[in-house]
Structures are given as structure tokens and as C-alpha cells.
C-alpha positions as CSV (number, residue, x, y, z in Angstrom):
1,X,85.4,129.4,97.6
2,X,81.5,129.0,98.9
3,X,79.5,126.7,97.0
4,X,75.7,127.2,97.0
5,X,74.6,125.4,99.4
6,X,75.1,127.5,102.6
7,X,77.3,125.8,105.7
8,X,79.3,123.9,103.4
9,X,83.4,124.7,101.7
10,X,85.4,123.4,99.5
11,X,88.2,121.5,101.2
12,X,91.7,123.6,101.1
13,X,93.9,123.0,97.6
14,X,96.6,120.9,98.4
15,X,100.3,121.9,98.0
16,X,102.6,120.4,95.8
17,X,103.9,117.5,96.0
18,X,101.7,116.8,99.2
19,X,99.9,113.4,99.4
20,X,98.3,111.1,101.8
21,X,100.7,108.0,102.5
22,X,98.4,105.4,100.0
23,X,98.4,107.7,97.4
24,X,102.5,108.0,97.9
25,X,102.6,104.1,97.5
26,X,103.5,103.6,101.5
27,X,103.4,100.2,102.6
28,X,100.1,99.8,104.4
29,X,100.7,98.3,108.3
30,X,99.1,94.3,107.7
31,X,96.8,93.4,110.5
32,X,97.3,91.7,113.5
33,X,97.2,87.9,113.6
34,X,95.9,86.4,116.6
35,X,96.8,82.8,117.0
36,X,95.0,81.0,119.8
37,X,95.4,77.3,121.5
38,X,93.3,74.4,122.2
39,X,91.5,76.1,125.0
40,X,91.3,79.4,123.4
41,X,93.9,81.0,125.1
42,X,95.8,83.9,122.9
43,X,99.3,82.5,122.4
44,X,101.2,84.8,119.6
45,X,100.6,88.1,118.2
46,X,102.5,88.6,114.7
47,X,101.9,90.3,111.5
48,X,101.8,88.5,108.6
49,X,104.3,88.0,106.1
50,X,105.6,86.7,102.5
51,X,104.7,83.3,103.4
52,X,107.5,80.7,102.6
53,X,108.1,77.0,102.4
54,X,109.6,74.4,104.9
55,X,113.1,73.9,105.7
56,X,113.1,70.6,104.1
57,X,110.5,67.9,102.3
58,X,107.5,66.0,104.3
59,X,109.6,62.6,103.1
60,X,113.1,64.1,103.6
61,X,113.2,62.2,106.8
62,X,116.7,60.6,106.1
63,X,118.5,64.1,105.5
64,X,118.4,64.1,109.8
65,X,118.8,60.7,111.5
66,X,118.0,61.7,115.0
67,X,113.9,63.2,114.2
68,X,113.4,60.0,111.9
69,X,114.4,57.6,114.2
70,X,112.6,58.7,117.0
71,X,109.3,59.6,115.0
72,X,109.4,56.5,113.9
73,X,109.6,54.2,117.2
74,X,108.3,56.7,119.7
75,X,106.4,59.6,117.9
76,X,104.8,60.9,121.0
77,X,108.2,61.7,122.4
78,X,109.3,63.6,118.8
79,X,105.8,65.4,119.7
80,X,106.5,66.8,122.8
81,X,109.9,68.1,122.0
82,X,108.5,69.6,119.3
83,X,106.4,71.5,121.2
84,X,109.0,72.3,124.0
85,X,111.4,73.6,121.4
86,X,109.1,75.4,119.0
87,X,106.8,77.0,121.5
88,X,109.5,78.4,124.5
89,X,108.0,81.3,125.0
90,X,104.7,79.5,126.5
91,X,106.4,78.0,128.8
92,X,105.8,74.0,127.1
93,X,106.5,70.9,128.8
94,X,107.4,68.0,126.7
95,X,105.5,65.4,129.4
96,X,102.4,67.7,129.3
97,X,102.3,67.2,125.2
98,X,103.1,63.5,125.5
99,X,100.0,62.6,127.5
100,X,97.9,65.0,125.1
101,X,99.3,62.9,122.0
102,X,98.7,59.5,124.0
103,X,95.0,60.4,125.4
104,X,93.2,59.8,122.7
105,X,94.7,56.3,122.4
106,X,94.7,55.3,126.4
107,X,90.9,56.2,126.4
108,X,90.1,53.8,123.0
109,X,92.2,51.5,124.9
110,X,90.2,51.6,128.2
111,X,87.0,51.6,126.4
112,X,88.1,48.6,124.2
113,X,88.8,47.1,127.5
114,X,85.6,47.2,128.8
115,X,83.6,46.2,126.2
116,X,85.5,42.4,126.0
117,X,85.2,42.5,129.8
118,X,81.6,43.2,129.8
119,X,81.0,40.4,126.6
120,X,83.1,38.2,128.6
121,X,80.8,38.6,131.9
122,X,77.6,37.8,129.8
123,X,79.1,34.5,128.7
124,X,79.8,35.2,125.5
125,X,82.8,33.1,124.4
126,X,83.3,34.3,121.1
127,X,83.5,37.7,120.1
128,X,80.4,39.5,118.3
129,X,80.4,41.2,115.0
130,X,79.2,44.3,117.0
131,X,82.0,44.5,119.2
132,X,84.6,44.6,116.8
133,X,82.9,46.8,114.7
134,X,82.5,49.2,117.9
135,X,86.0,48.5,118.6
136,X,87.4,49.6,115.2
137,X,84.9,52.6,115.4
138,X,86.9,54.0,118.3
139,X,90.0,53.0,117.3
140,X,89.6,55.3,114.0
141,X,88.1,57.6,116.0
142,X,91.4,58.0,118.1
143,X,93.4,58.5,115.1
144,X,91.2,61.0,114.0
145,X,91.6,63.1,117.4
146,X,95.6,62.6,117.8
147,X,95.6,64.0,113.7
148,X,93.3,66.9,114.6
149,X,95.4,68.1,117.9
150,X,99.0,67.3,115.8
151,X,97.4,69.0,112.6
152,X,96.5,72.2,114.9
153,X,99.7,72.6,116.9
154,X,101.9,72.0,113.1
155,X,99.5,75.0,111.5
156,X,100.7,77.2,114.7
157,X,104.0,76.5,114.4
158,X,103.6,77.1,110.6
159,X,102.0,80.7,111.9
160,X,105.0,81.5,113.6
161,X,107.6,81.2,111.2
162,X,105.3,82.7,108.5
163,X,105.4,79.3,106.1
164,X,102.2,78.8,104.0
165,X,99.9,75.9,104.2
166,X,96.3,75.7,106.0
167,X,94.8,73.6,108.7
168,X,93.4,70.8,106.6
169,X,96.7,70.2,105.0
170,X,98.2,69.5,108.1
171,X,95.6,67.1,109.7
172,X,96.1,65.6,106.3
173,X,99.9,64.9,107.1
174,X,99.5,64.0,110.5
175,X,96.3,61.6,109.4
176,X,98.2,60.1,106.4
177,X,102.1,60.0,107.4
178,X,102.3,60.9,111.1
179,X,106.0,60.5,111.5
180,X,107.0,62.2,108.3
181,X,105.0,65.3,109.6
182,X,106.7,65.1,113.0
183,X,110.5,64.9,111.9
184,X,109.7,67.7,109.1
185,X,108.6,69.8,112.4
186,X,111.6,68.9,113.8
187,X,114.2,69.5,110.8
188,X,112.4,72.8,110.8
189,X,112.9,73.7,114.3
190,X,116.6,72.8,114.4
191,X,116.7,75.0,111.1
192,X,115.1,77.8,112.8
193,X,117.8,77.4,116.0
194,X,120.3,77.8,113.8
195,X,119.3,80.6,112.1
196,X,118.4,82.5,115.7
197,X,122.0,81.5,117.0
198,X,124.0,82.3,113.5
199,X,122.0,85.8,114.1
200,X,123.0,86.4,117.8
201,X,126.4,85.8,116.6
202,X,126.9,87.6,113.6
203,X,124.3,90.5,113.9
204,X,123.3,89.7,110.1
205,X,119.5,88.1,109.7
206,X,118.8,85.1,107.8
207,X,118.4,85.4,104.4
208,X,119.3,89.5,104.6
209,X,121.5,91.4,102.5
210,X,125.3,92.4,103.0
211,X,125.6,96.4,103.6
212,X,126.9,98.0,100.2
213,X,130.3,99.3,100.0
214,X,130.5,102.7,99.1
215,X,132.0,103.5,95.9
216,X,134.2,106.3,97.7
217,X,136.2,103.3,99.1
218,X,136.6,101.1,95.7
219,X,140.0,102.2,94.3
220,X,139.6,102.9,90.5
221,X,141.6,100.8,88.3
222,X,144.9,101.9,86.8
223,X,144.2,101.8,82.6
224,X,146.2,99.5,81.0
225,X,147.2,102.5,78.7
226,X,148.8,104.4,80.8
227,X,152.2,105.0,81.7
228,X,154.2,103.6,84.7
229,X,156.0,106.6,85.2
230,X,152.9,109.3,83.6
231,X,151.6,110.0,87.4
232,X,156.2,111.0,88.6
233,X,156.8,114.2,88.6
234,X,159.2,115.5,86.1
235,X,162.0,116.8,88.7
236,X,162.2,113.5,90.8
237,X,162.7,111.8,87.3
238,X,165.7,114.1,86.8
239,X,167.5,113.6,89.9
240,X,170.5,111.9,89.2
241,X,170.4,108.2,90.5
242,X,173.4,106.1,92.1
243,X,174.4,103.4,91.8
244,X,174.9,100.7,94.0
245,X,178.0,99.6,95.5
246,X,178.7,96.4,93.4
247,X,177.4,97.8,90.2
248,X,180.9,100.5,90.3
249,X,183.1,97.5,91.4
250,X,182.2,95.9,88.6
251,X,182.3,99.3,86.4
252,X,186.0,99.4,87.8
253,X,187.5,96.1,86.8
């Protein structure tokens, strides 16, 4: 009906039974998550989901000989296949990541370097106060930039396999235990392999359901009251029967 106001109506009654999708209880479409790299660069595209938790522990390093061992002599190495194996879609080369994880440390290095070669030059033949405090400056510094860089790459691999955490836990890891962070990358990635290959081979997801048997197939059980004989007809229980061949030898003797 018209209402007094002229040029406005009353929006049409709604049949039964018809909703809007929220008001049915639909599941809403999350939005999009747009993960992006050092340079800024989009690199994934996903939805978000139930976050869950890692593969394995941040100190479960013995459970997987092979990450520990080489996170612990040669962690730039672990880094770079991390990144070569978790990230194939972008196309990542293991050297490329290597040289980001030892940059920070060549240039400290270099600039160390050059501050004993210039305090040598001037004739000093001891070493200041200043330059070691200078020295462990940009050594800390270093440490700092290697944690930030392996703390941002470990929060977008978290991002792609929907695991919870945030950024500053994970430049905490790499900041505190460094090699425990990068073999609990790599258990994870090898856990994720698996998972993808078990999938290609069985058609079944990870962590999915079985498909339910329908109950027209489950045979109902006999009752343990019931007869042997209650589901025979009554004329094949009155044919006559014979007997087998040594049972009337025996009969005649």
C-alpha cells in the first residue's frame, strides 16, 4: 500500500520461506588476502582459513636429521631451499636466496674491514674503544636485517599454508634460534610434499573425511533368535533327501 508521503511504497511482502543468503545462515565469501614480497611485488592470492599449527615443534629439530644438520653448519643453504621448495610457483632460486641471507653479513664484514684498515693507516697500533664499539654496532645490526628478511619470508610461508602466528613472532625465532626456525620450515615443507603427493595419488585430501557408506549396502544382521531354517520354505523342507553312497553301505552291513 501508499504511505503518506507521496513518491514513496512499501517494499513487496516476501514469500514464505524466502530469505536473503545472511539471514539463511550462508557462509559469507572471506576476503581476499594479498600477500606481497620484499619489493612489493603481489606474490599469492588466497582466502583465509581456520588457521592451524606447524607440522612439528620450533625445537623438534632431531625428529629430521637432514634440516638440523644443515641449519646448523650452513643455515644460508637450509634458507634457500626453503624458499626454492616452498615458494615454486615464483619461480625461486636457492643461489638468489643465499646471497640475500649472506648480504647483510658480507656488507658488516666489508665495512668492519675498512674501519681497521683506515685505523691502521693513521698509525694507530692498538685498537680504539670506538671502533669496536662501531664494529659490534654493525655486527648487531646485521643480525637484525638477516632476522627481519628470514622473519618475513617464514610469515609468507605461514600465509600459504594457513598456520597462525604474526610477523613479530617470527623475527623473534629467526632473531633468537635461527636454525631451529629454519629446520621447522623445512620439516613443514617436506610435510606439506607429502601431503600434495599422498593427494595426487589417492584423490582423498589431507585431513578429509572418508565418503559414507550408504545404509542400502550394510547387510542387516541375522537375530540371534531366529531360526536356521525359519527363512526355507516349507516344500523344499519336505523333499525327501538321499543319502549318500557310503552312508547305505554302511546301512547294508
Amino acid at each position: 500500500r501508499e504511505i503518506a508521503s507521496p513518491g514513496w511504497r512499501l517494499p513487496p511482502p516476501s514469500r514464505p520461506g524466502t530469505h536473503t543468503a545472511a539471514m539463511q545462515g550462508a557462509p559469507m565469501q572471506p576476503a581476499t588476502e594479498i600477500v606481497t614480497d620484499l619489493d612489493g611485488s603481489r606474490l599469492l592470492s588466497a582466502q583465509p582459513q581456520a588457521a592451524k599449527g606447524w607440522s612439528s615443534g620450533i625445537f623438534a629439530c632431531c625428529s629430521h636429521a637432514d634440516t638440523c644438520c644443515l641449519s646448523c653448519w650452513c643455515p644460508c643453504v637450509q634458507f634457500g631451499q626453503n624458499q626454492e621448495r616452498g615458494f615454486q610457483s615464483q619461480r625461486s632460486s636457492c643461489c638468489r636466496w643465499v646471497l640475500i641471507w649472506m648480504a647483510p653479513s658480507i656488507t658488516a664484514y666489508v665495512l668492519n674491514t675498512l674501519i681497521y684498515v683506515s685505523a691502521c693507516a693513521q698509525g694507530c697500533y692498538y685498537v680504539p674503544g670506538w671502533i669496536i664499539a662501531v664494529n659490534r654496532i654493525i655486527w648487531i645490526c646485521a643480525m637484525f636485517t638477516t632476522a627481519a628478511i628470514a622473519g618475513r619470508r617464514r610469515a609468507l610461508l605461514r600465509s600459504q599454508h594457513q598456520i597462525g602466528g604474526s610477523l613479530e613472532l617470527d623475527i623473534a625465532c629467526h632473531c633468537c634460534c635461527s636454525c631451529c626456525a629454519l629446520a621447522q620450515e623445512g620439516r613443514q615443507i617436506a610435510h606439506e610434499e607429502a601431503c600434495k603427493s599422498r593427494h595426487e595419488q589417492t584423490g582423498v585430501l589431507p585431513g578429509a573425511a572418508l565418503p559414507a557408506t550408504p545404509m542400502a549396502a550394510v547387510a542387516e544382521p541375522v537375530p540371534h533368535h531366529a531360526s536356521p531354517t525359519a527363512a526355507v520354505p516349507e516344500a523344499i523342507l519336505a523333499q525327501p533327501v538321499d543319502l549318500p553312497a557310503y552312508s547305505q553301505a554302511a546301512d547294508t552291513v
